[in-house]
PDB file of N, CA, C, O and CB in Angstrom:
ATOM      1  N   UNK A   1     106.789 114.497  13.857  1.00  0.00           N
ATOM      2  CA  UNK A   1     106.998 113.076  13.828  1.00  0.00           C
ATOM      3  C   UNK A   1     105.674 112.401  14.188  1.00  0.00           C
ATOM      4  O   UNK A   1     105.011 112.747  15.166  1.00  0.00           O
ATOM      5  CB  UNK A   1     108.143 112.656  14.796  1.00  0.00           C
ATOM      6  N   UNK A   2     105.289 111.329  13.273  1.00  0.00           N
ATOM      7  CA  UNK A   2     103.777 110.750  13.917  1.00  0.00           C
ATOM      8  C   UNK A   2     104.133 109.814  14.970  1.00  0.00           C
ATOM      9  O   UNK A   2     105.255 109.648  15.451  1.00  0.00           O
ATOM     10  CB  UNK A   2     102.729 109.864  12.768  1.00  0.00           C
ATOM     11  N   UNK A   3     103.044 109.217  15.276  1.00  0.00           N
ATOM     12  CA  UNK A   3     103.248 108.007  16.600  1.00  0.00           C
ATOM     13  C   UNK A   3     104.201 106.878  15.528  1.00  0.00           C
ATOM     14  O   UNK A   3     105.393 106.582  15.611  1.00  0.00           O
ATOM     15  CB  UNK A   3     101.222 107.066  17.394  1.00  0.00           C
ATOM     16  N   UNK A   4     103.113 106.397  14.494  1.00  0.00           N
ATOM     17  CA  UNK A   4     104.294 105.439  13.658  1.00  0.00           C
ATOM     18  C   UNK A   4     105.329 105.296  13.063  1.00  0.00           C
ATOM     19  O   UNK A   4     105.650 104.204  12.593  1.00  0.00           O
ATOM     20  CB  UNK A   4     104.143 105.066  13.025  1.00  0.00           C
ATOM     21  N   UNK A   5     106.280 106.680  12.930  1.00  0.00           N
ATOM     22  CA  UNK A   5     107.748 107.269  13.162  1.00  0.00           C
ATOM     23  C   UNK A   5     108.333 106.999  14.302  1.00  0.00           C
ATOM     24  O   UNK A   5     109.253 106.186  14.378  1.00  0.00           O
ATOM     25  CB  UNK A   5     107.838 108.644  13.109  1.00  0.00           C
ATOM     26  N   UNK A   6     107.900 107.601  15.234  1.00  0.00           N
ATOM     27  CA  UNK A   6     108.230 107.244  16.322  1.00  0.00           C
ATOM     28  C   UNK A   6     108.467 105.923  17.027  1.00  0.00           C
ATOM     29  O   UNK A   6     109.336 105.616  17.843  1.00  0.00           O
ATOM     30  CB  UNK A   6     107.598 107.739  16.763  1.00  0.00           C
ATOM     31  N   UNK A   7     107.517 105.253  16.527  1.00  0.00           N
ATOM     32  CA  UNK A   7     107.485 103.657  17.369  1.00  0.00           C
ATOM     33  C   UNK A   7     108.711 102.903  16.122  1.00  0.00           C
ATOM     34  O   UNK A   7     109.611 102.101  16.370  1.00  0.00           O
ATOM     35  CB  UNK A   7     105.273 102.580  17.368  1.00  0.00           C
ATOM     36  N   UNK A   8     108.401 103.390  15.046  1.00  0.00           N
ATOM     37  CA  UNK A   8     109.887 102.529  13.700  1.00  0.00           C
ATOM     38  C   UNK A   8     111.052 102.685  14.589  1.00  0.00           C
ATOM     39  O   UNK A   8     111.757 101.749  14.966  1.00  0.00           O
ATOM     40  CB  UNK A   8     110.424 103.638  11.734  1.00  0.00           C
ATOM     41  N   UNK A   9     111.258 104.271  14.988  1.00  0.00           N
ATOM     42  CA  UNK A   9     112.269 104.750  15.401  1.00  0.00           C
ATOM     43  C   UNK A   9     112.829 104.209  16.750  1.00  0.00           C
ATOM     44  O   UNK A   9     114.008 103.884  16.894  1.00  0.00           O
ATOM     45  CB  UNK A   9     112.033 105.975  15.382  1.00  0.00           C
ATOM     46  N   UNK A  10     112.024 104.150  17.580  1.00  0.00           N
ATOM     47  CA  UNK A  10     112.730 103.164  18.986  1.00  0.00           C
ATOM     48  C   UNK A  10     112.185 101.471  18.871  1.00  0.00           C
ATOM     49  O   UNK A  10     112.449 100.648  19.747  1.00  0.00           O
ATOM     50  CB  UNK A  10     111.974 103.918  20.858  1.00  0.00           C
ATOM     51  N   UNK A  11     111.378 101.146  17.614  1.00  0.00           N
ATOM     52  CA  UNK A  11     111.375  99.768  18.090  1.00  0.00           C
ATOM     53  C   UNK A  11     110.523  99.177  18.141  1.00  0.00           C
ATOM     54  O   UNK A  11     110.440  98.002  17.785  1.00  0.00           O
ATOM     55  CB  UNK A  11     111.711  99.541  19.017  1.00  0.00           C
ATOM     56  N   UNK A  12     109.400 100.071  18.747  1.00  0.00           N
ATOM     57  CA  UNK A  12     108.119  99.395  18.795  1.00  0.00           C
ATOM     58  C   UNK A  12     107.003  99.072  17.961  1.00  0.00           C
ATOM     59  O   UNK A  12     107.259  99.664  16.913  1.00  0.00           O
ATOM     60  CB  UNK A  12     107.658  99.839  19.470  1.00  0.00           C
ATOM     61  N   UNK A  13     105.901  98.470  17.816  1.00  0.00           N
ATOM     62  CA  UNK A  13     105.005  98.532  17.189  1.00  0.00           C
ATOM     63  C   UNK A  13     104.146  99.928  16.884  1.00  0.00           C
ATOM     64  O   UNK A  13     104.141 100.701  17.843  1.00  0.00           O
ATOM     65  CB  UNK A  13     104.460  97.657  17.696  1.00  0.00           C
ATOM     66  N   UNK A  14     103.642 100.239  16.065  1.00  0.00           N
ATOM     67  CA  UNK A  14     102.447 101.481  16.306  1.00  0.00           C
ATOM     68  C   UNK A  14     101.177 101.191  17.426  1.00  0.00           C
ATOM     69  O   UNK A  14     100.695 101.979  18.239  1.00  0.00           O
ATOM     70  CB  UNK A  14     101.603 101.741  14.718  1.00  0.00           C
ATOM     71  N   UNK A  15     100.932 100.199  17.238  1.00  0.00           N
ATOM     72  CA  UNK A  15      99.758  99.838  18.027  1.00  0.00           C
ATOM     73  C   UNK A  15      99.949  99.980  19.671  1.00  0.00           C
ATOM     74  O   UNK A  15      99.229 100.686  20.377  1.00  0.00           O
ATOM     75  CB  UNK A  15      99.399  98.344  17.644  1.00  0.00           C
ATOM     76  N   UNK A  16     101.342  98.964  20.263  1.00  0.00           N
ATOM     77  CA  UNK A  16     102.088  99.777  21.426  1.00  0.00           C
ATOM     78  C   UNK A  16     102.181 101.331  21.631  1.00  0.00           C
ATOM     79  O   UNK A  16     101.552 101.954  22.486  1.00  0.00           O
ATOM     80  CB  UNK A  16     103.418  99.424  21.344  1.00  0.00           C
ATOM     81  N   UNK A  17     103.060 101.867  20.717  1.00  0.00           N
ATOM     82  CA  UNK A  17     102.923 103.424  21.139  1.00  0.00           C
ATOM     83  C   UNK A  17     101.807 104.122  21.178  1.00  0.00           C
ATOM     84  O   UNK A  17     101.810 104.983  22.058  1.00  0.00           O
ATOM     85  CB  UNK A  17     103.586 104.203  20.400  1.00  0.00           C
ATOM     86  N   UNK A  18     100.758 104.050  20.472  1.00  0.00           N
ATOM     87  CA  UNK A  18      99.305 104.586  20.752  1.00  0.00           C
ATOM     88  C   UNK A  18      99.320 103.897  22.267  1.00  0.00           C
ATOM     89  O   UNK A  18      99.454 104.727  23.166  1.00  0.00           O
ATOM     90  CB  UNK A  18      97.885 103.977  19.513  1.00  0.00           C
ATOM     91  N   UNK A  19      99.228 102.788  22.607  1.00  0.00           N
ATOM     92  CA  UNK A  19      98.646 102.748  23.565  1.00  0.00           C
ATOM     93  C   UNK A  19      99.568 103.293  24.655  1.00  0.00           C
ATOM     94  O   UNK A  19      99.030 102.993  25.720  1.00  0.00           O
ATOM     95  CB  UNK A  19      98.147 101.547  23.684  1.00  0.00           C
ATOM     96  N   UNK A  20     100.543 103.860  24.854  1.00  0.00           N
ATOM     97  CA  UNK A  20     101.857 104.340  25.666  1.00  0.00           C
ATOM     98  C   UNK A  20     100.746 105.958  25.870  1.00  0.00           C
ATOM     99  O   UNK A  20     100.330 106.695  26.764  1.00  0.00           O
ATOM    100  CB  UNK A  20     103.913 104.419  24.467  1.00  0.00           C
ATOM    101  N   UNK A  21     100.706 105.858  24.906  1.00  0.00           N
ATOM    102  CA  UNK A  21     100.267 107.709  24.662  1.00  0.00           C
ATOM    103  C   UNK A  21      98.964 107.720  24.960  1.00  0.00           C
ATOM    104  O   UNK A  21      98.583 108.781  25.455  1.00  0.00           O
ATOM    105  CB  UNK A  21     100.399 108.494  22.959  1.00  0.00           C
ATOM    106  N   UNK A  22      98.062 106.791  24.805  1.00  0.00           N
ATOM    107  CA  UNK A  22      97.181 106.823  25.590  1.00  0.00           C
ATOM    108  C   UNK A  22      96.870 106.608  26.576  1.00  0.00           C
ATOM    109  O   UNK A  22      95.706 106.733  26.958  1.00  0.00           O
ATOM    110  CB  UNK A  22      96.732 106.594  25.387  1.00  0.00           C
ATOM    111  N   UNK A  23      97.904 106.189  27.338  1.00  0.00           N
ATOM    112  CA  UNK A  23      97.858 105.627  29.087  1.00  0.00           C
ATOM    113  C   UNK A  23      97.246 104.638  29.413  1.00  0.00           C
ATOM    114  O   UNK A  23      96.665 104.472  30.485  1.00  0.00           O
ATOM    115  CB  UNK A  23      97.261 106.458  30.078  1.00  0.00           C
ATOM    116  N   UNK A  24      97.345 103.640  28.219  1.00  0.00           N
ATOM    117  CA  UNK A  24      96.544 101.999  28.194  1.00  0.00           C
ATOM    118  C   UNK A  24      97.802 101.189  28.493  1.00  0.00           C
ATOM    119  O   UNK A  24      97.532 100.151  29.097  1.00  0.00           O
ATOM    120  CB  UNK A  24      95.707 101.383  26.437  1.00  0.00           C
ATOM    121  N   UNK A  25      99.411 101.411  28.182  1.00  0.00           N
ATOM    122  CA  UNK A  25      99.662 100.748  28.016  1.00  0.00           C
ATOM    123  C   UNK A  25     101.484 101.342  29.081  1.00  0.00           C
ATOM    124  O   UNK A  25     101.994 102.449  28.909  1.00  0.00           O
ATOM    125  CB  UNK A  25      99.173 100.382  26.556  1.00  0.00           C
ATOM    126  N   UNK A  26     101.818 100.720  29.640  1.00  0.00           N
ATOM    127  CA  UNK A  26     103.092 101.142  30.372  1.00  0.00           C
ATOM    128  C   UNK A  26     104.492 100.865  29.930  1.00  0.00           C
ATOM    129  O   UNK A  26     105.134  99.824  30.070  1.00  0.00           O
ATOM    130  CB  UNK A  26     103.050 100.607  31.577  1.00  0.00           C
ATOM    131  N   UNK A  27     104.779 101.784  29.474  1.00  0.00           N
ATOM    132  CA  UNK A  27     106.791 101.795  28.937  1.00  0.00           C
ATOM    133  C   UNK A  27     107.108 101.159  29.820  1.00  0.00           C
ATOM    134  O   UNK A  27     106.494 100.999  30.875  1.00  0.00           O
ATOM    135  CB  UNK A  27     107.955 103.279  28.902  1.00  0.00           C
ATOM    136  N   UNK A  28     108.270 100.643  29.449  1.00  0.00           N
ATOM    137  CA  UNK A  28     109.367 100.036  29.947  1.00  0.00           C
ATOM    138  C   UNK A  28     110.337 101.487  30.089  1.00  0.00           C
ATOM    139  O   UNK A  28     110.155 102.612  29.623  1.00  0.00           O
ATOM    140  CB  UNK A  28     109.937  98.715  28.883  1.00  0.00           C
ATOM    141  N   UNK A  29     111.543 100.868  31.027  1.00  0.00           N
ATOM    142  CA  UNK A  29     112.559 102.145  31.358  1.00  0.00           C
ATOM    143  C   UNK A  29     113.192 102.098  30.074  1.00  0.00           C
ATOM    144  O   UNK A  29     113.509 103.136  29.491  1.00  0.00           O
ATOM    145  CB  UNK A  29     113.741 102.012  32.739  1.00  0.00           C
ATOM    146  N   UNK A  30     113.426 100.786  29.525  1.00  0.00           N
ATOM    147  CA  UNK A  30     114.133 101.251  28.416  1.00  0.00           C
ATOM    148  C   UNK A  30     113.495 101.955  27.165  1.00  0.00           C
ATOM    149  O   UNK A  30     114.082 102.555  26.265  1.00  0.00           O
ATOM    150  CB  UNK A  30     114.764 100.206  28.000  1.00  0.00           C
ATOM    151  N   UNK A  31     112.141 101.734  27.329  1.00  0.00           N
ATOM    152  CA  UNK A  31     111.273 102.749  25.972  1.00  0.00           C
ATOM    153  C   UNK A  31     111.353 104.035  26.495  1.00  0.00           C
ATOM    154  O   UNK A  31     111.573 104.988  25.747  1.00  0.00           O
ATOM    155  CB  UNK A  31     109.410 102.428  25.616  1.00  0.00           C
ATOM    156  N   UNK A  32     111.194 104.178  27.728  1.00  0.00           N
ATOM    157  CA  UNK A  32     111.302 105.579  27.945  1.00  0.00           C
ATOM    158  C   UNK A  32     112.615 106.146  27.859  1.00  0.00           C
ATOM    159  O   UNK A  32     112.785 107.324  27.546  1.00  0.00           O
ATOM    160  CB  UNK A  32     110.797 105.896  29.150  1.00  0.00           C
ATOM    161  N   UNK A  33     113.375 105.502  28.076  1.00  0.00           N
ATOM    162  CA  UNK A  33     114.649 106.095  27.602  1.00  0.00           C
ATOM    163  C   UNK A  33     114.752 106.343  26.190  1.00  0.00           C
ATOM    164  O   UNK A  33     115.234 107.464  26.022  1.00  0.00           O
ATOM    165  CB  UNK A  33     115.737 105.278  27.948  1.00  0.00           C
ATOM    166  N   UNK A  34     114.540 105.859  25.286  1.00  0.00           N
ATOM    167  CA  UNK A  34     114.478 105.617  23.856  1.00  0.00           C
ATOM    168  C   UNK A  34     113.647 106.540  23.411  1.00  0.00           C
ATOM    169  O   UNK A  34     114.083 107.252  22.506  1.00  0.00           O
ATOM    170  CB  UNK A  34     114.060 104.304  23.436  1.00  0.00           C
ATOM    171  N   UNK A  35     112.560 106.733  23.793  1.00  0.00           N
ATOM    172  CA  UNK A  35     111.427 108.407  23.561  1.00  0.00           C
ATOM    173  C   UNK A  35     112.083 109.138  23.930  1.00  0.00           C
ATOM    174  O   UNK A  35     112.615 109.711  22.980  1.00  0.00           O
ATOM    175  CB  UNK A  35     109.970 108.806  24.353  1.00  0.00           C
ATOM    176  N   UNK A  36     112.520 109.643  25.189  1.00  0.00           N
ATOM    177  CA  UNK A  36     113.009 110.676  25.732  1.00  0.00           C
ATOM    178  C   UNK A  36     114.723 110.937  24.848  1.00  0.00           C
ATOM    179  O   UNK A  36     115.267 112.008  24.580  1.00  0.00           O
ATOM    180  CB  UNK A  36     112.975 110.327  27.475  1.00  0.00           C
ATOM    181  N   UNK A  37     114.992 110.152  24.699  1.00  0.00           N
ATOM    182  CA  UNK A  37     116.393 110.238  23.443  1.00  0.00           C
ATOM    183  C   UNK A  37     116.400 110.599  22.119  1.00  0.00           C
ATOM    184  O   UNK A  37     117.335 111.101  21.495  1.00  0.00           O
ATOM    185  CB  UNK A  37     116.987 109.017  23.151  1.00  0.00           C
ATOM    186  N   UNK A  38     114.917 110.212  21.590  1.00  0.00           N
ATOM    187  CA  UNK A  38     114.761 110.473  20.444  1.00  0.00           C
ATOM    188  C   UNK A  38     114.440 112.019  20.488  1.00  0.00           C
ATOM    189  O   UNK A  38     115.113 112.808  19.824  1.00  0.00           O
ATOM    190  CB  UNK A  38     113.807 109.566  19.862  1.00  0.00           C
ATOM    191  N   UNK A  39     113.541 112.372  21.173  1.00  0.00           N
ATOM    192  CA  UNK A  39     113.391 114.016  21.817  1.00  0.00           C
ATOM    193  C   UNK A  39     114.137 114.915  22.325  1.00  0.00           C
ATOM    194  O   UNK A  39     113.865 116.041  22.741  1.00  0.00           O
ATOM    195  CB  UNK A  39     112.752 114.140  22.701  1.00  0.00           C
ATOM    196  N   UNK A  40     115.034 114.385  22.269  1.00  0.00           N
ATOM    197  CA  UNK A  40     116.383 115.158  23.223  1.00  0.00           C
ATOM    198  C   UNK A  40     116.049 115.580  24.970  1.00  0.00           C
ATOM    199  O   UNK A  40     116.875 116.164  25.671  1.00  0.00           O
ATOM    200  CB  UNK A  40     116.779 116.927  22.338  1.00  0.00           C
ATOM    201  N   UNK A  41     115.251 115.326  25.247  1.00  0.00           N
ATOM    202  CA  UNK A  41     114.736 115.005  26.590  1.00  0.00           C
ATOM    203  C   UNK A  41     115.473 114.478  27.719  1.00  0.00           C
ATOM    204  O   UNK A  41     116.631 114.092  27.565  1.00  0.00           O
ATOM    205  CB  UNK A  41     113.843 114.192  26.446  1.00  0.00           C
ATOM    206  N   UNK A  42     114.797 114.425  29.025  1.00  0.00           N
ATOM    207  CA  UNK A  42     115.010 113.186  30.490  1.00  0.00           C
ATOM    208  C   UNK A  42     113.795 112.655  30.265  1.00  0.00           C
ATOM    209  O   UNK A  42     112.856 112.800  29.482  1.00  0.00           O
ATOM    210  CB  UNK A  42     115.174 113.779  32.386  1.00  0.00           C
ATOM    211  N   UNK A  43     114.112 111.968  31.230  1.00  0.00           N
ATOM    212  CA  UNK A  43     112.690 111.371  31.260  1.00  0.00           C
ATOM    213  C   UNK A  43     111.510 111.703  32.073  1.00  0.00           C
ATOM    214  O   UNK A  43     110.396 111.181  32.084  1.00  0.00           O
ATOM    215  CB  UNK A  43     112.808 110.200  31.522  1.00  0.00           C
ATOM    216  N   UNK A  44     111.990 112.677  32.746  1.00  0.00           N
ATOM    217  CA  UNK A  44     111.389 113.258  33.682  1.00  0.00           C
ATOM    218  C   UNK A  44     110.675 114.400  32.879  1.00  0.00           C
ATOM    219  O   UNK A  44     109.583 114.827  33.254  1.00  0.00           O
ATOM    220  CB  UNK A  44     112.329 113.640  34.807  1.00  0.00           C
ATOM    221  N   UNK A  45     111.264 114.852  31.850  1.00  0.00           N
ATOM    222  CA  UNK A  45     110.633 115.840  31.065  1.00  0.00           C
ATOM    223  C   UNK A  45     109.711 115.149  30.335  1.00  0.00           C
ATOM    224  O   UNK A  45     108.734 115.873  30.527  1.00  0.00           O
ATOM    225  CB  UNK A  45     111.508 116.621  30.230  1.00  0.00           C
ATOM    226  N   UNK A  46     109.314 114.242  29.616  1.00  0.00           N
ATOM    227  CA  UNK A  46     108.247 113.644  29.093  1.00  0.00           C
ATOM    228  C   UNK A  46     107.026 113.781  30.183  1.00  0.00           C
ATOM    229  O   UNK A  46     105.920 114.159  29.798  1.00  0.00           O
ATOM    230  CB  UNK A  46     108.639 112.181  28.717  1.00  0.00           C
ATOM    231  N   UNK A  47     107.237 113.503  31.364  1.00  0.00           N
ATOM    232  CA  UNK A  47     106.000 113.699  32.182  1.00  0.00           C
ATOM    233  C   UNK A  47     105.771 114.678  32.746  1.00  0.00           C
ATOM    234  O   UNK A  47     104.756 114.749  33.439  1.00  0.00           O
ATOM    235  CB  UNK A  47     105.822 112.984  33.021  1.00  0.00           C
ATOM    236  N   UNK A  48     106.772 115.897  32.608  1.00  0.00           N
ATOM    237  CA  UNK A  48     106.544 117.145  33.017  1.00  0.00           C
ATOM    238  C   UNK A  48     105.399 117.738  32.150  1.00  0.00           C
ATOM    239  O   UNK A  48     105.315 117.887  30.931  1.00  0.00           O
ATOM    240  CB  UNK A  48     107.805 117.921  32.964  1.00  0.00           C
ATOM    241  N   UNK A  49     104.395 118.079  33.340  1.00  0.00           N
ATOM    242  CA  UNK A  49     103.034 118.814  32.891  1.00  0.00           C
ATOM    243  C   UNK A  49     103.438 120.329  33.155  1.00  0.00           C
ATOM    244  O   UNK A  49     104.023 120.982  34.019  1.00  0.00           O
ATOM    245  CB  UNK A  49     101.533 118.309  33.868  1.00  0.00           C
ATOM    246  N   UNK A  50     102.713 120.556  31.761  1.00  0.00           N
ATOM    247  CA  UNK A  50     103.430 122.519  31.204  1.00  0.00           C
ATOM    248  C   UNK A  50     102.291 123.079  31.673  1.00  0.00           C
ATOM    249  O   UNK A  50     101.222 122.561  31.348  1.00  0.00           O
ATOM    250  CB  UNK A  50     103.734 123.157  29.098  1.00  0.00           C
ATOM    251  N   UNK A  51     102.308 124.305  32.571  1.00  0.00           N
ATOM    252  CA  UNK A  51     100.693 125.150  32.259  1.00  0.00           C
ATOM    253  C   UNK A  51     100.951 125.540  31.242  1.00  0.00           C
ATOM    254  O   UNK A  51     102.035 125.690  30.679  1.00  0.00           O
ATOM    255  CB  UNK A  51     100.067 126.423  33.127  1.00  0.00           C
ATOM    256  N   UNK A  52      99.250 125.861  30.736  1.00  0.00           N
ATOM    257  CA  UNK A  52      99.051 125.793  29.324  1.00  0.00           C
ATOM    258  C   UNK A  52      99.190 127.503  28.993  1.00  0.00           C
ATOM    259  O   UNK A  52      98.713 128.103  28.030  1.00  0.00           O
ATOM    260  CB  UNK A  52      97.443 124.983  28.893  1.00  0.00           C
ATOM    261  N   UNK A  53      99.868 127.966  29.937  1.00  0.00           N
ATOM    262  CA  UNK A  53     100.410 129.896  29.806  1.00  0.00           C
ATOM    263  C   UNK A  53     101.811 130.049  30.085  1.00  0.00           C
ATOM    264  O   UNK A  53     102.426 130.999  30.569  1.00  0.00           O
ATOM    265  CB  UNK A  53      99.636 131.106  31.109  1.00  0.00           C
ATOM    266  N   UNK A  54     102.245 128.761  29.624  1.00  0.00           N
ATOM    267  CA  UNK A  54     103.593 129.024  30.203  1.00  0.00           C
ATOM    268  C   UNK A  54     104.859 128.016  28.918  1.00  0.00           C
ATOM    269  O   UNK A  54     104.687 126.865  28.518  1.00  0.00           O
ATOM    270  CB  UNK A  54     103.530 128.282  32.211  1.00  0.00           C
ATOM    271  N   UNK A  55     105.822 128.787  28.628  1.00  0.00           N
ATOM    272  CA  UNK A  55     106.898 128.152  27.570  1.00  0.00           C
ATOM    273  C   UNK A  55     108.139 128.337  28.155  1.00  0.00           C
ATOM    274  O   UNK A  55     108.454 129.231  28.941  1.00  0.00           O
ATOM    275  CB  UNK A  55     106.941 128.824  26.078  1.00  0.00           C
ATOM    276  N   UNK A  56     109.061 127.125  27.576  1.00  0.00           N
ATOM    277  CA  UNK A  56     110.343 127.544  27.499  1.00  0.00           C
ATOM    278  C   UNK A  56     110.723 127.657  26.456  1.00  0.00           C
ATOM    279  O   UNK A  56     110.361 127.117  25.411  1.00  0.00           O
ATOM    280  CB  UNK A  56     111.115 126.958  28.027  1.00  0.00           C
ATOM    281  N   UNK A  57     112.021 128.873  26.809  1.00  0.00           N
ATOM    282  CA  UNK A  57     112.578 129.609  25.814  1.00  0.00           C
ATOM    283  C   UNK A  57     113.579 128.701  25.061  1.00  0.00           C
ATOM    284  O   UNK A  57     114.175 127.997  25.877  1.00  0.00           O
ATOM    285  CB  UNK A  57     113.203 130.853  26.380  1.00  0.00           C
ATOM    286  N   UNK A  58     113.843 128.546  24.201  1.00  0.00           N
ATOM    287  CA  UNK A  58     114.395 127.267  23.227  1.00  0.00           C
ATOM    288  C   UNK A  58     115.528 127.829  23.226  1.00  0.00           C
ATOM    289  O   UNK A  58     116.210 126.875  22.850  1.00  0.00           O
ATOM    290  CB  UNK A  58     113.777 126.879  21.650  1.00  0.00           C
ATOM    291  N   UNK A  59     116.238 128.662  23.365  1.00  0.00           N
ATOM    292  CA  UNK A  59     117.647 129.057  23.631  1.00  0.00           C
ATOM    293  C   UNK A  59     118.289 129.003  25.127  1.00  0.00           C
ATOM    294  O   UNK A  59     119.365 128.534  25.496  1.00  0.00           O
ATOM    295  CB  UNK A  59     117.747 130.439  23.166  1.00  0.00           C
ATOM    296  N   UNK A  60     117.598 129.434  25.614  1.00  0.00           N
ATOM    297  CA  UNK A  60     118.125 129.517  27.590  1.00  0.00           C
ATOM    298  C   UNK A  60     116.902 128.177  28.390  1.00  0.00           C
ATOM    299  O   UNK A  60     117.122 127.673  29.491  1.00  0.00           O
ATOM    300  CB  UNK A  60     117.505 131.944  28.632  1.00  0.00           C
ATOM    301  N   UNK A  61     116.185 127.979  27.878  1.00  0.00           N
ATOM    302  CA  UNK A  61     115.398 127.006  28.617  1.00  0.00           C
ATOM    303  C   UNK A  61     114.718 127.910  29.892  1.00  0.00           C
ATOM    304  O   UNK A  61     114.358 127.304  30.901  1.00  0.00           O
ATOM    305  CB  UNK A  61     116.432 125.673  29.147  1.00  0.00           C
ATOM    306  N   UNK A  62     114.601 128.993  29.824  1.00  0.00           N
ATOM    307  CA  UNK A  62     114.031 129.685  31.096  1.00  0.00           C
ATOM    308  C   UNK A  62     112.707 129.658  30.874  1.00  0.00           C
ATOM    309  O   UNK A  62     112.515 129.886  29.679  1.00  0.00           O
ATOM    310  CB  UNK A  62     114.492 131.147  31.395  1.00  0.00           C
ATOM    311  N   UNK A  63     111.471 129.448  31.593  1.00  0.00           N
ATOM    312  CA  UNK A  63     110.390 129.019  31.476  1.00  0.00           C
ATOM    313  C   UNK A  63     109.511 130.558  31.618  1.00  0.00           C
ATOM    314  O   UNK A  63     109.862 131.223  32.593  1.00  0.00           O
ATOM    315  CB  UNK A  63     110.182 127.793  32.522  1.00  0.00           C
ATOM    316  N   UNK A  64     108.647 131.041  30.929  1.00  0.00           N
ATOM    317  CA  UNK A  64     107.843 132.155  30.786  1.00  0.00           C
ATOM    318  C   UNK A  64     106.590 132.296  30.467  1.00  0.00           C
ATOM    319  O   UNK A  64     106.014 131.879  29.463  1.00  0.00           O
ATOM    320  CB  UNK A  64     108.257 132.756  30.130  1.00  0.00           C
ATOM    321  N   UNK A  65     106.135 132.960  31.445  1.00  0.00           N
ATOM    322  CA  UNK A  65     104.592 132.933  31.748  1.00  0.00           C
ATOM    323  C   UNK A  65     103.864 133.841  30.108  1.00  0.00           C
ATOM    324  O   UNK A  65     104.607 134.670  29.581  1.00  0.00           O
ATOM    325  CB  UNK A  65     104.244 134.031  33.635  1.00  0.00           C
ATOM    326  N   UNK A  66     103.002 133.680  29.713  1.00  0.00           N
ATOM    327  CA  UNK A  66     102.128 134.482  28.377  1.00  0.00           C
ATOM    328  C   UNK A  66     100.939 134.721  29.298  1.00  0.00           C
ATOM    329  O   UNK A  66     100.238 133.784  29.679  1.00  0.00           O
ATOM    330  CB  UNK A  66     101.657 133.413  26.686  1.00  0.00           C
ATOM    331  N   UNK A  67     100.734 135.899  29.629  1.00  0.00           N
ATOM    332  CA  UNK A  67      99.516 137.048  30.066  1.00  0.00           C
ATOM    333  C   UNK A  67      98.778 137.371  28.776  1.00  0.00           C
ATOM    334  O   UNK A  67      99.370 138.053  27.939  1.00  0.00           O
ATOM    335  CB  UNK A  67     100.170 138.630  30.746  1.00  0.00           C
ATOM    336  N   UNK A  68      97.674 136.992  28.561  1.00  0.00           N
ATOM    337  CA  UNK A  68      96.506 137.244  27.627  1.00  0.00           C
ATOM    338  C   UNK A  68      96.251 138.915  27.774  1.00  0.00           C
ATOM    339  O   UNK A  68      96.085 139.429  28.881  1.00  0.00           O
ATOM    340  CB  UNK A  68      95.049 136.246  28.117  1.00  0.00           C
ATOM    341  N   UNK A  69      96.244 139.623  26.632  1.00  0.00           N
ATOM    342  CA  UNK A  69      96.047 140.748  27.051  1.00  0.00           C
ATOM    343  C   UNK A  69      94.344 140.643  26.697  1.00  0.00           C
ATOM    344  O   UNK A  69      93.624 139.949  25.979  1.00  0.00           O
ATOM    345  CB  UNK A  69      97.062 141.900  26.352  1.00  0.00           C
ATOM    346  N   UNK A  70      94.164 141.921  27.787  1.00  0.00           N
ATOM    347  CA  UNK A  70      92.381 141.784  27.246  1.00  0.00           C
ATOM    348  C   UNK A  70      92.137 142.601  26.096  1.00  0.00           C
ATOM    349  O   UNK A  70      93.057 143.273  25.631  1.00  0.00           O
ATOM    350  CB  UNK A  70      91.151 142.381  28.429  1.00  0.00           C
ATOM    351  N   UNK A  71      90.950 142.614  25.571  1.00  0.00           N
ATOM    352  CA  UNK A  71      90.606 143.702  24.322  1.00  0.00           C
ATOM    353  C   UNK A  71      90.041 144.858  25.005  1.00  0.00           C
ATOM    354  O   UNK A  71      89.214 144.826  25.916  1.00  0.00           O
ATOM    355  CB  UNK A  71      89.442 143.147  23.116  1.00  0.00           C
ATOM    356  N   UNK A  72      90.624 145.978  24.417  1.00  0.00           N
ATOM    357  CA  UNK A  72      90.341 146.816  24.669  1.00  0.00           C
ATOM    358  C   UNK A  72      91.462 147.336  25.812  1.00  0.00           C
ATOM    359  O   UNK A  72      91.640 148.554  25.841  1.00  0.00           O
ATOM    360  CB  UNK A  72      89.093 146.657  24.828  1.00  0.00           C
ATOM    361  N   UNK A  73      92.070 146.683  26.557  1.00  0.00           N
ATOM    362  CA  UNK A  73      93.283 147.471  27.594  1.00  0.00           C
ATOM    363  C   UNK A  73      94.532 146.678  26.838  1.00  0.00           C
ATOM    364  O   UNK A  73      94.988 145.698  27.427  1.00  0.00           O
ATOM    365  CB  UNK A  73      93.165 147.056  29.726  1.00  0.00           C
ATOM    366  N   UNK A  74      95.203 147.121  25.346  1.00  0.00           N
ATOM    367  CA  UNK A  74      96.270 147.018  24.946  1.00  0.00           C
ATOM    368  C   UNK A  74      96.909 148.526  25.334  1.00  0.00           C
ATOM    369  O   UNK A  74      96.308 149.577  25.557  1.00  0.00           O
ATOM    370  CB  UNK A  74      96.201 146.534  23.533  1.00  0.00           C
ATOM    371  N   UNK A  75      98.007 148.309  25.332  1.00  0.00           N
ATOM    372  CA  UNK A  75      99.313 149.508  25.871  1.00  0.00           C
ATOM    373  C   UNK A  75      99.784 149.916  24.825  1.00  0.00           C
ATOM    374  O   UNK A  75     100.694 150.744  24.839  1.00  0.00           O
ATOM    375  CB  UNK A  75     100.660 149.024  26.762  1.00  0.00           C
TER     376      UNK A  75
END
C-alpha cells in the first residue's frame, strides 16, 4: 500500500501522511486509530520498535530471534 493509498483510505491528504511518517507532523487519536485499523494493528503496535533480528510468526504471533550464520561454520 503507498502513503497515498493509505491517506485516500483513512481520509487524509498525502501531503499529511508523509508528514505523519516522517515525524513532522502529529496524528490525531483518531488517525491513529484509522492506520492502525487499516493494518489490523493497536496502536501501540505501530510504535512498537522491532530489532532488526527479530520477527513475528504470522500464524502464532510468537516473536523469533534470526542468528546470522557465519561463513564457513554452517552445520
Amino acid at each position: 500500500m503507498t502513503l497515498n493509498q493509505l491517506a485516500e483510505k483513512i481520509g487524509i491528504q498525502q501531503p499529511s501522511m508523509s508528514g505523519i511518517v516522517n515525524g513532522k507532523i502529529k496524528p490525531s487519536l483518531d488517525t491513529l486509530e484509522k492506520i492502525a485499523s487499516t493494518f489490523g494493528v493497536s496502536i501501540g503496535e505501530l510504535f512498537d520498535e522491532k530489532d532488526s533480528n527479530t520477527f513475528s510468526c504470522p500464524h502464532c504471533g510468537r516473536k523469533m530471534k534470526v542468528v546470522p550464520i557465519e561463513k564457513g561454520k554452517e552445520k
